[in-house]
N, C-alpha and C positions, 0 to 999 in steps of 0.2 A: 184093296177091294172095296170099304165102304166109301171111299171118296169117288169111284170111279158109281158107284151108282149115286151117292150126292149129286155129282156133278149131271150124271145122266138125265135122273128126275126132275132136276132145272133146268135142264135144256129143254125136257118133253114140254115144261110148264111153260115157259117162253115159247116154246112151241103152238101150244095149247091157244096164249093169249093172240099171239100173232095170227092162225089160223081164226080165233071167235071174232075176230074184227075185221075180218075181208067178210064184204057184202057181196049178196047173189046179184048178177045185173050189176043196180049202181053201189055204189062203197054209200057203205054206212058215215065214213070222215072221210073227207080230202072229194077231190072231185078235176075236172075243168075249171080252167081260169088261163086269161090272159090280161096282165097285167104290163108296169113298165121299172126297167130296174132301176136302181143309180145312176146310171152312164147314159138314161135313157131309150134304152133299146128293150125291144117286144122281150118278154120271159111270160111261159106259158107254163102248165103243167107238164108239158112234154119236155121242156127245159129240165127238170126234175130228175128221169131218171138215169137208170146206168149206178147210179152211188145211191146210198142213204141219204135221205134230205130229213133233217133236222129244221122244222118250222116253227118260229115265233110268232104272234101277233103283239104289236104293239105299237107308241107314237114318239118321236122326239122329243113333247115336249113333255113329256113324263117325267114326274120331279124324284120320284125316288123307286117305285119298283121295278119299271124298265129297264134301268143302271142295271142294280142289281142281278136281273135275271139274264141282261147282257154280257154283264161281266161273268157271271156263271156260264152264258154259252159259248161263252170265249173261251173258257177251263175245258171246258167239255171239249171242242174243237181241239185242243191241243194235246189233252191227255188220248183221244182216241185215236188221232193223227200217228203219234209214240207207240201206239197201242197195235193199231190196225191195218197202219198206212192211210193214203189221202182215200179214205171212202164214204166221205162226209160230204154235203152239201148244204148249208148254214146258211137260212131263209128267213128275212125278217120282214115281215108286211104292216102294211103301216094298217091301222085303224084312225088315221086323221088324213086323210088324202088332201083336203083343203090347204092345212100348213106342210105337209111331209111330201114338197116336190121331191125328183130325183136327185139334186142338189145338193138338199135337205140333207136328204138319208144320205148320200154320200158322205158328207162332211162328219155327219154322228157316226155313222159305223166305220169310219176310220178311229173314230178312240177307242173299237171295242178289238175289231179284228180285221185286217185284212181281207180275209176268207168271206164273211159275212156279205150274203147278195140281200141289198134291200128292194122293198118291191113296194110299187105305190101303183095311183090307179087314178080312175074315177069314183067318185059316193059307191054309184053304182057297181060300177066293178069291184071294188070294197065287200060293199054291201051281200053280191050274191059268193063272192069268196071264204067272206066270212059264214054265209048259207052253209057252204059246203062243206065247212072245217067242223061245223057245230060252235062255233064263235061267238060269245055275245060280246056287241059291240053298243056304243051309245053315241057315237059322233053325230049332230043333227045333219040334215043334208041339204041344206041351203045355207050354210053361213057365209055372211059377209066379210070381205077383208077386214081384218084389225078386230073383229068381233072377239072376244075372248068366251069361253065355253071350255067345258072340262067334260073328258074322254074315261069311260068306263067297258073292260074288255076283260075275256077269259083269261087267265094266265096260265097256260101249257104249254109246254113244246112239244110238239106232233111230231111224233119220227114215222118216214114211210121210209118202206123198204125199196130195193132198185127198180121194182116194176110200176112204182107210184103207190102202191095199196098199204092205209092206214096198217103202223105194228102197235103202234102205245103211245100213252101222252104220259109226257112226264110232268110231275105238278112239282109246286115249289118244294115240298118236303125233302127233292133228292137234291144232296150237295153234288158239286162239278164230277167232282171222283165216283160216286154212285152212280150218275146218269150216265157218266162216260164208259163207265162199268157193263152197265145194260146196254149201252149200245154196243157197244163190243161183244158184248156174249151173243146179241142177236147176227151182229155182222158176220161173228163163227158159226151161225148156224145155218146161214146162207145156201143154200148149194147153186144159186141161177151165176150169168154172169156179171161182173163186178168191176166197175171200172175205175182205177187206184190212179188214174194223171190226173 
């Protein structure tokens, strides 16, 4: 009996957080965006739903916390996968659109994960995606080839739920198993429809 209301009043609270963060009108996080992926081809916000999209921002050539938090969202994609089935969508957007063609990102997020859609753009499309995530980013936006400059951004992973609407950002404190945890309890609380290919 006291587990099944433990359990109850974490769901309400996950409830709770998920509910304080849909915006009236527009979403407080997340928003429109058309960007371009890996392979090259249009991925938009409508791309997004149908599954939980699990969002990154970050740059290739990121010398050590991007690893890190890749390699963490790679844990996460696999322990939920085990967990939940395929209702994950793992979004990596570049914050250096100048070096991180589609190319690019292809060839990095194949040493993290399979699953991982990277997403690159122009400055500008950057720029206002970033707008919309609540993002701070620092890439200048006129750089010249071979110009070297160093890239400062939020570090979160933004999970939206299958209708697009911000649920939580996870920050570094949660290891792979915690986040993958919370994503799971939010994915069980689901009730819309949920698309597992």
């Amino acid at each position: 009996m006291t587990f099944y209301f433990r359990s109850e009043k974490e769901r309400m609270q996950r409830k709770r957080i998920a509910e304080m963060t849909k915006g009236i009108g527009k979403p407080k996080v997340g928003g429109e965006f058309e960007l371009v992926d890996q392979d090259g081809r249009r991925f938009t916000s409508e791309d997004m739903t149908g599954k939980y999209a699990l969002i990154y921002f970050g740059f290739t050539h990121c010398p050590d916390i991007c690893p890190e938090e890749l390699d963490k969202m790679a844990g996460m994609i696999d322990r939920v996968k085990q967990r939940a089935g395929n209702v994950l969508r793992p979004i990596v957007i570049s914050c250096d659109p100048a070096r991180d063609t589609p190319a690019v990102m292809k060839k990095y997020l194949d040493e993290f994960h399979p699953d991982m859609i990277g997403l690159t753009g122009t400055w500008d499309q950057i720029k206002a995606t970033c707008k919309a995530y609540r993002v701070y980013f620092s890439t200048p936006p006129d750089v010249k080839p071979g110009q070297d400059y160093l890239v400062d951004h939020s570090i979160y992973f933004y999970l939206m739920d299958p209708d697009g609407d911000f649920v939580e950002a996870i920050g570094r404190q949660f290891s792979a198993d915690e986040a993958a945890k919370l994503i799971c309890d939010h994915v069980g609380d689901w009730k819309g429809k949920l698309d597992k290919n």
